[in-house]
C-alpha positions as CSV (number, residue, x, y, z in Angstrom):
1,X,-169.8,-41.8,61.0
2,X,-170.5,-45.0,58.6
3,X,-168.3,-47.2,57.8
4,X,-170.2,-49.5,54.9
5,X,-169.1,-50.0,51.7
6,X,-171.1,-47.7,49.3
7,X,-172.8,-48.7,46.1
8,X,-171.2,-48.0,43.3
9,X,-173.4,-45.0,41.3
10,X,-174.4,-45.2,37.8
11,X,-172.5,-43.3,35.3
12,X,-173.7,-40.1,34.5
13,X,-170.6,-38.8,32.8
14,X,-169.6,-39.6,28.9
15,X,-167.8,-42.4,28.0
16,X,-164.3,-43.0,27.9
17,X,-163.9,-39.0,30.3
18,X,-163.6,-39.5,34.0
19,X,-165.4,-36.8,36.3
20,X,-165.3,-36.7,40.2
21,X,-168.8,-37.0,40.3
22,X,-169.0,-40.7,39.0
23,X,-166.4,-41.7,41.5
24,X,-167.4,-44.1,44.8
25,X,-167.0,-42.1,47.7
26,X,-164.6,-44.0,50.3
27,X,-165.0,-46.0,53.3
28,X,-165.6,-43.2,55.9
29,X,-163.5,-45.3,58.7
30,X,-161.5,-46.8,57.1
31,X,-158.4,-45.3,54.9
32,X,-159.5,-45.9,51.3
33,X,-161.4,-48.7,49.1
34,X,-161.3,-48.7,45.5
35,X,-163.7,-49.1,43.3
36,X,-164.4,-49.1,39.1
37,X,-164.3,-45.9,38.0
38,X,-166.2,-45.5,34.8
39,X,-164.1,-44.0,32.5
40,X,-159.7,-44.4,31.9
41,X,-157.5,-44.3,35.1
42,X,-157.7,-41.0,36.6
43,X,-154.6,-39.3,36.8
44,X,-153.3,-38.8,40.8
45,X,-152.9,-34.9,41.0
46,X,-149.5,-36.1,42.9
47,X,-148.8,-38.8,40.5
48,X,-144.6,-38.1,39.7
49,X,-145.2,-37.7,35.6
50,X,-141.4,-38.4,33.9
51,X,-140.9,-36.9,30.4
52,X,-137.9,-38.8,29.1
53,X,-136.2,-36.5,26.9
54,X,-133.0,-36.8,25.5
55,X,-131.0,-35.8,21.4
56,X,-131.2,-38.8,19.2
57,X,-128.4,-41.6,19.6
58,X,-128.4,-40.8,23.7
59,X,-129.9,-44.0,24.7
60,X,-133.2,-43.2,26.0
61,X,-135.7,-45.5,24.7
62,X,-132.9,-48.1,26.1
63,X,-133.4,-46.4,29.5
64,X,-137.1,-46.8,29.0
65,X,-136.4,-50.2,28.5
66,X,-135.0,-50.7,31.3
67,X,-136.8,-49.3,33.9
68,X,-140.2,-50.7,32.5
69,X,-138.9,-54.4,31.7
70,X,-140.4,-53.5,27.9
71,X,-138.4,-54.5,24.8
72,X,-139.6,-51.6,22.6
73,X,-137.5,-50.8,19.8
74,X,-135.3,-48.5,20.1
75,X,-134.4,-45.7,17.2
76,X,-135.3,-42.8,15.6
77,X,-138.9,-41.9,15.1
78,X,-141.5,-43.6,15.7
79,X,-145.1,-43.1,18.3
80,X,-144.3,-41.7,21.8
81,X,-143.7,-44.9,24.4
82,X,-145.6,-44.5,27.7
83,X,-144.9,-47.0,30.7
84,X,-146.0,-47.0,34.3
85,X,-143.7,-48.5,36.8
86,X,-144.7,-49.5,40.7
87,X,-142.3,-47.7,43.1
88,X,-140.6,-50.2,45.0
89,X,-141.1,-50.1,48.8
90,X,-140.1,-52.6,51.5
91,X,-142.2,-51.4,54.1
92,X,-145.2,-51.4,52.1
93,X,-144.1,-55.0,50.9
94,X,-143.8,-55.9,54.6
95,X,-147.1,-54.1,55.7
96,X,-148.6,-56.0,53.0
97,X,-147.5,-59.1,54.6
98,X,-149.0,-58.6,57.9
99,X,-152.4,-57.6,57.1
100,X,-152.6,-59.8,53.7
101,X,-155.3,-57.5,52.2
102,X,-157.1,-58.4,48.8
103,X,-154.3,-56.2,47.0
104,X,-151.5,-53.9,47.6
105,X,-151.5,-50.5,46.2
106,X,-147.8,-49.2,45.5
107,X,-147.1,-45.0,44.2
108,X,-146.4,-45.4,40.3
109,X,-144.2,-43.3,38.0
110,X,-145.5,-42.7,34.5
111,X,-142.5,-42.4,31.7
112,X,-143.5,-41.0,28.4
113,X,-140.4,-41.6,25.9
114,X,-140.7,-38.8,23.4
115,X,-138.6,-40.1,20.3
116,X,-135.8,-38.7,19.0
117,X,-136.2,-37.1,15.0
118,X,-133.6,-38.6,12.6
119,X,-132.1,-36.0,10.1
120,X,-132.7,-33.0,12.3
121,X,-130.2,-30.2,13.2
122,X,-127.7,-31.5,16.2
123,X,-128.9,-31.3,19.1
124,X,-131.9,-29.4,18.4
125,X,-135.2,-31.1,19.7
126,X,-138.3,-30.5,17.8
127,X,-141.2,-28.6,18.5
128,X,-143.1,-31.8,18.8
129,X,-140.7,-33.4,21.2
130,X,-141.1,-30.5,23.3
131,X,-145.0,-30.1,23.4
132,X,-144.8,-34.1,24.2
133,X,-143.0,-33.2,27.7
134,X,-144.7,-29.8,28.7
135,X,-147.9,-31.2,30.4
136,X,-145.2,-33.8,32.6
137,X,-144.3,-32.6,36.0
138,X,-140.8,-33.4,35.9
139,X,-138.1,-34.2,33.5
140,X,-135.1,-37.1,32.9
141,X,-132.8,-35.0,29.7
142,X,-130.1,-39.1,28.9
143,X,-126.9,-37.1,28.0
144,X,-125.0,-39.5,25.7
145,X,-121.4,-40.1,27.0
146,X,-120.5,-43.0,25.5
147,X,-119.1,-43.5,21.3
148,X,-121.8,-44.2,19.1
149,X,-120.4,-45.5,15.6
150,X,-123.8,-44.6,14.1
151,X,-123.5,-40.6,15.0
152,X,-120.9,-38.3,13.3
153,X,-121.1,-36.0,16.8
154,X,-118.4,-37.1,19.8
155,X,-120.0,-37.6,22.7
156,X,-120.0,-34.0,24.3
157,X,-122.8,-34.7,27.5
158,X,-121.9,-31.1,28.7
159,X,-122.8,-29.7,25.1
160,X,-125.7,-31.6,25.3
161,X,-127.3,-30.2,28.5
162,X,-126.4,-26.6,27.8
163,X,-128.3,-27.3,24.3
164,X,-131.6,-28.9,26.1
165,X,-131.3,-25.8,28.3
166,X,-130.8,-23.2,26.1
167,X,-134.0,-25.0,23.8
168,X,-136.1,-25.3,27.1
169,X,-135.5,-21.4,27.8
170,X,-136.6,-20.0,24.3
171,X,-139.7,-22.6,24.2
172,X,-140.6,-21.3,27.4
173,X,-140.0,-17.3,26.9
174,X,-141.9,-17.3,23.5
175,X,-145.0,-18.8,25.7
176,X,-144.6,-16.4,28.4
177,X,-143.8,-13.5,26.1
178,X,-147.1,-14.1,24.3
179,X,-149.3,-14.7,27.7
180,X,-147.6,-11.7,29.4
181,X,-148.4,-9.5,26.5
182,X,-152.5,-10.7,26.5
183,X,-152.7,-10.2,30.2
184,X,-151.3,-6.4,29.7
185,X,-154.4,-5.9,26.9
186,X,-156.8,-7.8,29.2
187,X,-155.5,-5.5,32.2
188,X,-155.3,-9.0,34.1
189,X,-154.8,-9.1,37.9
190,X,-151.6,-7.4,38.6
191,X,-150.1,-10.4,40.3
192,X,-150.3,-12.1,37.1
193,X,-148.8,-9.7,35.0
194,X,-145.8,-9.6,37.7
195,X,-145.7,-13.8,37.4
196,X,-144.9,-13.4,33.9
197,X,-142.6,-10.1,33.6
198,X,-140.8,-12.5,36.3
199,X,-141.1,-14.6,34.3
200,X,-139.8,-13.3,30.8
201,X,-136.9,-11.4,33.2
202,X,-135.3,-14.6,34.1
203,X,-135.7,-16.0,31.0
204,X,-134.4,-13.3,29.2
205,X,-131.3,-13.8,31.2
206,X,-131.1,-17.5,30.4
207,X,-131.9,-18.3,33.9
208,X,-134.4,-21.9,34.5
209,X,-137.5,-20.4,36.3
210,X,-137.4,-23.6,38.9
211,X,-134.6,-21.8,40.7
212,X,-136.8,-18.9,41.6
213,X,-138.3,-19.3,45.3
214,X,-142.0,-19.4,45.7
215,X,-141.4,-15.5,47.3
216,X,-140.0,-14.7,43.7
217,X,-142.2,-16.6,41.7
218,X,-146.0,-17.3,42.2
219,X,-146.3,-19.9,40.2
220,X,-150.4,-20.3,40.9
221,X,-150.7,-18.4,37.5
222,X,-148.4,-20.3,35.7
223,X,-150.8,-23.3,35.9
224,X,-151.3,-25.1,32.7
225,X,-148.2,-23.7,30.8
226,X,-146.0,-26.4,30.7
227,X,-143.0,-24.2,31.1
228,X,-140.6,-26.8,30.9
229,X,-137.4,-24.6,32.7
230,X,-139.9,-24.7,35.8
231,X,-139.8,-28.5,36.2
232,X,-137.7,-30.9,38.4
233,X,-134.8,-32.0,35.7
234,X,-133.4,-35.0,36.5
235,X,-130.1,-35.7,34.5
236,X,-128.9,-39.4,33.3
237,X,-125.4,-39.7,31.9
238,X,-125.8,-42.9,29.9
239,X,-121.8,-44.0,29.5
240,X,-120.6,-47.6,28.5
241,X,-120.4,-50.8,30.7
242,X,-116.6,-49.9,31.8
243,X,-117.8,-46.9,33.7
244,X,-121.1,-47.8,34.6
245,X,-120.5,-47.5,38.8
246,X,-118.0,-43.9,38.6
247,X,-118.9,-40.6,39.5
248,X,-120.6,-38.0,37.7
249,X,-117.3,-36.1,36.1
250,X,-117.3,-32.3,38.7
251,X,-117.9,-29.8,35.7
252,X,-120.6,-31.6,34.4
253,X,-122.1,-31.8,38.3
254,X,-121.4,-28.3,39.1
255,X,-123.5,-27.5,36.0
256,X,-126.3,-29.2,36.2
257,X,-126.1,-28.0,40.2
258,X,-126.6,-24.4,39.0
259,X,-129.8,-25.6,36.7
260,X,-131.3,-26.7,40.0
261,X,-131.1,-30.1,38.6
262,X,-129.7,-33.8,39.7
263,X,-127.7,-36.4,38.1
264,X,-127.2,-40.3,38.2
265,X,-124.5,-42.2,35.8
266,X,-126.1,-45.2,34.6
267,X,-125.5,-47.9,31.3
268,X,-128.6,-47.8,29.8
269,X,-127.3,-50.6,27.5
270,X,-126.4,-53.2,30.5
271,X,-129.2,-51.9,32.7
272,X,-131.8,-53.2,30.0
273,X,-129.8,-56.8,29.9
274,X,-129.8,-56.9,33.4
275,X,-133.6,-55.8,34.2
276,X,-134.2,-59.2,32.0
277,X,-132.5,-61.4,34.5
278,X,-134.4,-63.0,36.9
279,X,-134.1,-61.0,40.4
280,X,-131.2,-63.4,41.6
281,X,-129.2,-62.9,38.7
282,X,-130.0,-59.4,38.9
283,X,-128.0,-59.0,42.0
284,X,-124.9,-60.7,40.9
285,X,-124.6,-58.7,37.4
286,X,-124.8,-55.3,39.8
287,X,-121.9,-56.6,42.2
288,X,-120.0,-57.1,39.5
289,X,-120.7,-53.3,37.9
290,X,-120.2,-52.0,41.6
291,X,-124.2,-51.0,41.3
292,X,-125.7,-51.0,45.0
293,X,-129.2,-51.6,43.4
294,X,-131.5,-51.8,39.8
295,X,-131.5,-49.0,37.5
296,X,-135.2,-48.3,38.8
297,X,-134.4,-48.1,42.2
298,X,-131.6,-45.7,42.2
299,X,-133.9,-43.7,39.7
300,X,-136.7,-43.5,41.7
301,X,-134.5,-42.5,45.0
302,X,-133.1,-39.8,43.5
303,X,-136.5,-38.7,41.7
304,X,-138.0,-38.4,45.2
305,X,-134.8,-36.3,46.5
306,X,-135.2,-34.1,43.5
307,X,-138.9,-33.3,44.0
308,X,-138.9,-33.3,47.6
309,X,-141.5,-36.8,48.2
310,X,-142.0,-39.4,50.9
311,X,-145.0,-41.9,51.1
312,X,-147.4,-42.1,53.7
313,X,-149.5,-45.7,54.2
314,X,-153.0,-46.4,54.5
315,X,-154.0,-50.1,55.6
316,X,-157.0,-52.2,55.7
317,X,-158.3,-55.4,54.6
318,X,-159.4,-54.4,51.0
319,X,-156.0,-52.5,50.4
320,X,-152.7,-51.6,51.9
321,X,-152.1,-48.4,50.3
322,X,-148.8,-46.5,49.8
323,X,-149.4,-42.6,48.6
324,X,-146.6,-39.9,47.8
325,X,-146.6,-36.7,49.1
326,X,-144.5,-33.6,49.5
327,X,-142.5,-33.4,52.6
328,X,-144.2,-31.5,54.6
329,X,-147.8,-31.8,53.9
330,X,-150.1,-31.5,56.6
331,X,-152.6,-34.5,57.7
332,X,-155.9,-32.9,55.7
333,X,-154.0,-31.7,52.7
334,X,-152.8,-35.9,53.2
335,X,-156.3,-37.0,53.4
336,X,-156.9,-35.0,50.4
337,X,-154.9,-37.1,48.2
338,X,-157.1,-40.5,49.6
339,X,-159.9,-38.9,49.0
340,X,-161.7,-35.3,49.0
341,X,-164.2,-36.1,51.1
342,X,-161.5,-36.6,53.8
343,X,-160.4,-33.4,53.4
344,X,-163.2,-31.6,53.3
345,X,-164.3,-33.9,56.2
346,X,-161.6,-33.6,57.9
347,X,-161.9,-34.6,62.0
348,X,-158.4,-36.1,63.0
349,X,-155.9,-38.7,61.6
350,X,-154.5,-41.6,63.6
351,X,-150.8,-42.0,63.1
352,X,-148.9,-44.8,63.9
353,X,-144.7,-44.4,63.0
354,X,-143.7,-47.5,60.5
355,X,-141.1,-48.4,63.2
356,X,-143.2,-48.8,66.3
357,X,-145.8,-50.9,63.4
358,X,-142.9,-53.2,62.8
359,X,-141.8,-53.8,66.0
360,X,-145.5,-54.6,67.6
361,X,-147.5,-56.1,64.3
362,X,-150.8,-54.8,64.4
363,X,-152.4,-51.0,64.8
364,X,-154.0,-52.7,67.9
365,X,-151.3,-53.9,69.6
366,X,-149.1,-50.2,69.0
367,X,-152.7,-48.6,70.7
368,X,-152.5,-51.0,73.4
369,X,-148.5,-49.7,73.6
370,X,-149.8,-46.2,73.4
371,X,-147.3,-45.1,70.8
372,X,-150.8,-44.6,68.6
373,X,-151.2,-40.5,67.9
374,X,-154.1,-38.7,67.0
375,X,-153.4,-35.5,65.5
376,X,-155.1,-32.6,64.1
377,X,-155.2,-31.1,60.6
378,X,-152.2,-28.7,60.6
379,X,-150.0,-31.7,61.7
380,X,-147.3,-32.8,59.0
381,X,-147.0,-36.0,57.9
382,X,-143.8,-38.0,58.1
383,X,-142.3,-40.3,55.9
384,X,-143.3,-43.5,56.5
385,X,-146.0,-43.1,58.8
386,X,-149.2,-44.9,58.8
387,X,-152.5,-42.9,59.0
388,X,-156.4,-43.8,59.2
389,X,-158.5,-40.9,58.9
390,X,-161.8,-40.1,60.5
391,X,-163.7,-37.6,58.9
392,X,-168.0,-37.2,58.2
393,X,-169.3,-35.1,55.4
């Protein structure tokens, strides 16, 4: 097993379109090194993927706002707004601080804001809004519950949801209906003709297709269909400053509980004043609102609750690397999402627990302690841990 830095390769793809081929293979011993790609950012198969959706007049692109520290205008119309945000982590902030590597690598979350279409039927999204969020892999609906001089509509939040649902559900069945009908001409693989009769069944029945199991649903064919009822739905009741720290009002929780969705109450409106402040300011404002933390922090938490995600860490002295996984996701399936090579390399991964890391202050040290595990490929990662991964292909 080497463990030199490889040159990078010419590129042999076209410009401006990323391929794996054109991409530097890693540092075999150590956990990952990065280097220029020759095309855009290639999108992290695990990257979360937020599709802000929400009826004009709900506060959204104020949300936006405030969880990307942008100041775009806010209103109807306009292009579709995409931010990426680093996910905040003291441990990686710490582990950074120890090994001092030549950068730090946090997970991201990518928010597109689709904007809302003045003069439409209320609470009626368009087609375009909808085909904006299909190729996310999860979902934040901002229910409005807060007066708005500028809207003829009362604020109704629980109106609203059922509305995005009901919208979602007949978007998704006319996609399903039409794909489950060309499979049955095709005579496709019966497993995929069963997906979709599942499918259109639920549908039919006004039922979200996320709260069918994996042993109900094999969701392998409905790759690259953007049903938007099959996504994580995070909910954000936007409500004024007065009631920016209560709880989520019971019906509306029970409701969106039986979508197989979660909630947060935030103030969009304060939440973009305070994301302005400088961090020591910041602190005071959210005492004062009873908030235990920024907007982006309590969004991201419940994000990764929603969709099941911890991070695991990689170090080194090029990069101390923080990478989001499902729970439960063994060490090569990890490795994968470092690099392919290491899992189709796969030999063993090191783990070290954050804890023992902190306690000691170097991998060395924690070895010397033997509290250092190797582990084998079917092991599952926890949150938290750090892993080096030795692998030869």
């Amino acid at each position: 097993m080497g463990s030199g830095v490889p040159r990078p390769r010419p590129p042999r793809c076209t410009p401006g379109v990323p391929c794996r081929r054109c991409r530097p293979r890693p540092d075999r011993d150590s956990a990952h090194r990065e280097q220029p790609s020759c095309g855009p950012e290639v999108r992290h198969p695990l990257a979360m993927r937020f599709g802000l959706a929400g009826f004009p007049g709900s506060g959204k692109t104020t949300l936006f706002n405030a969880m990307t520290g942008l100041d775009v205008p806010v209103g109807y119309g306009g292009e579709v707004r995409v931010g990426t945000v680093r996910v905040p982590d003291s441990r990686l902030d710490f582990l950074s601080r120890v090994i001092s590597p030549r950068k730090t690598t946090h997970a991201t979350i990518n928010l597109r804001d689709v904007p809302g279409e003045h003069g439409g039927t209320p609470r009626v999204l368009s087609p375009r809004a909808l085909q904006e969020i299909r190729d996310r892999n999860a979902l934040c609906l901002v229910l409005r519950d807060f007066p708005n001089p500028a809207l003829e509509a009362d604020s109704d939040p629980l109106a609203e949801l059922r509305a995005f649902h009901d919208e979602c559900v007949l978007a998704d069945l006319a996609v399903v209906e039409r794909r489950l009908d060309r499979a049955r001409k095709e005579r496709a693989d019966v497993r995929e003709i069963d997906a979709f009769e599942t499918c259109t069944a639920a549908l039919g029945e006004g039922r979200a297709l996320r709260l069918l199991s994996a042993a109900e649903l094999h969701r392998g064919f409905l790759k690259g269909y953007g049903l938007l009822t099959d996504l994580p739905l995070l909910a954000a009741v936007n409500v004024d400053e007065e009631r920016a720290g209560e709880e989520l009002p019971a019906g509306l929780a029970g409701e969106i509980d039986e979508m197989g969705g979660a909630a947060m109450v935030l103030s969009a409106s304060v939440e973009a004043e305070i994301a302005m402040l400088d961090p020591d300011d910041q602190a005071e404002f959210l005492e004062d609102l009873g908030l235990p933390e920024p907007i982006l922090s309590r969004f991201i938490r419940t994000a990764y609750g929603l969709m099941d995600l911890i991070s695991f860490f990689t170090l080194g002295d090029e990069d101390v690397h923080a990478w989001t996984i499902p729970r439960g996701t063994v060490a090569r399936a990890a490795a994968g999402q470092i690099h392919t090579d290491m899992e189709r390399g796969f030999i063993r991964a090191e783990i070290i627990a954050y804890e023992a890391f902190a306690e000691y202050g170097s991998e060395q040290a924690v070895k010397e302690a033997g509290l250092m595990r190797v582990e084998g490929k079917e092991y599952v990662v926890a949150d938290g841990e750090i892993m080096r991964v030795r692998f030869n292909v």
